[in-house]
KEZA-59738 format. One line per field, with one value per residue (C-alpha): residue number from 1; residue in one letter; y, x, z. Coordinates in Angstrom, 1 decimal, padded with zeros to 4 digits. Each point is the difference from the previous one (the first is absolute). Example, Ala and Ser with C-alpha at 12.3 -4.5 7.8 and 13.67 -1.06 7.14 Angstrom:
<torses>
resi = [1 | 2]
resn = [A | S]
yy = [-004.5 | 003.4]
xx = [012.3 | 001.4]
zz = [007.8 | -000.7]
</torses>
This chain:
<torses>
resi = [1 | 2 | 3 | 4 | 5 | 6 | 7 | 8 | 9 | 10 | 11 | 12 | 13 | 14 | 15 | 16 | 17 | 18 | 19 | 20 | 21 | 22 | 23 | 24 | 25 | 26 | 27 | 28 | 29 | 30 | 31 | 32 | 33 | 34 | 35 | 36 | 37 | 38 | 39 | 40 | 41 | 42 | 43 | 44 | 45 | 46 | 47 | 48 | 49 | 50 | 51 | 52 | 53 | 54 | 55]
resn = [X | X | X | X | X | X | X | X | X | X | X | X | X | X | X | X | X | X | X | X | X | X | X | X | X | X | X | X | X | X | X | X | X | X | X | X | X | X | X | X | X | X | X | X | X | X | X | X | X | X | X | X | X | X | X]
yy = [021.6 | -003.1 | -001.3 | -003.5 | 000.5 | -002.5 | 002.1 | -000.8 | -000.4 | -002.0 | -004.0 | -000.8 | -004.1 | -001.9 | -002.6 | 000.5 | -002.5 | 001.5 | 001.8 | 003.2 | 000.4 | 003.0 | 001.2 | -001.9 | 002.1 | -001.6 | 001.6 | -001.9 | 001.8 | -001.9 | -001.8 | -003.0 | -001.6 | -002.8 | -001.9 | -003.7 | -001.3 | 001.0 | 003.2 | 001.4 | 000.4 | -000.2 | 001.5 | 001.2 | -003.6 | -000.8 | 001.7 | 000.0 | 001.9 | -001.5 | 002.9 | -001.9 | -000.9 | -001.8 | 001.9]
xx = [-004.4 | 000.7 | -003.3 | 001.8 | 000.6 | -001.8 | -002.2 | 000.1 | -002.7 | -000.2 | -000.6 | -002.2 | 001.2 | -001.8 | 002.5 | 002.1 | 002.5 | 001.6 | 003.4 | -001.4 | -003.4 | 000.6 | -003.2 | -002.1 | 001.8 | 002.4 | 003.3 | 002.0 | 002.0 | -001.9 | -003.3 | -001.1 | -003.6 | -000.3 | -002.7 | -000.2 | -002.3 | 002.4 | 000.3 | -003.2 | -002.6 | -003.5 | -000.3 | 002.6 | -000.1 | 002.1 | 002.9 | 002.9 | 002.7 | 003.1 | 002.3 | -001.1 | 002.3 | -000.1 | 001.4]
zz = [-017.4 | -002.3 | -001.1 | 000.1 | 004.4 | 001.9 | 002.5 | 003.5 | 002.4 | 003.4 | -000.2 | 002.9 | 001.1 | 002.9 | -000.4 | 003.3 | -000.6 | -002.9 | 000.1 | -001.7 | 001.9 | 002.4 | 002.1 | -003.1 | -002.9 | -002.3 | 000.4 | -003.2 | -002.2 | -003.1 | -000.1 | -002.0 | -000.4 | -002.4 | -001.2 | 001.9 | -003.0 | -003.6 | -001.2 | 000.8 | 003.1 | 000.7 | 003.3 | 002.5 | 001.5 | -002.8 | 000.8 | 002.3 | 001.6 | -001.4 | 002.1 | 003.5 | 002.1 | 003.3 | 002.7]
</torses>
């Protein structure tokens, strides 16, 4: 297995409106979670889902 593989696991999402959310699991073929406050975050309240995408 390359070391460098990103492992997959499920993504649980509440947020029904988005094109990817299937029965509350992400279903994109990437994911991407930035920081809303620079570089870094403080708590999970910082962050975003920048794949979202209104249905």
């Amino acid at each position: 297995m390359d070391k460098n593989a990103a492992k997959c696991m499920p993504v649980k999402c509440s947020v029904t409106n988005c094109t990817y959310n299937d029965s509350h699991l992400c279903h994109a073929d990437t994911l991407e979670v930035n920081s809303l406050t620079g570089n870094k975050a403080g708590t999970s309240d910082d962050t975003c889902c920048t794949t979202f995408k209104d249905k």
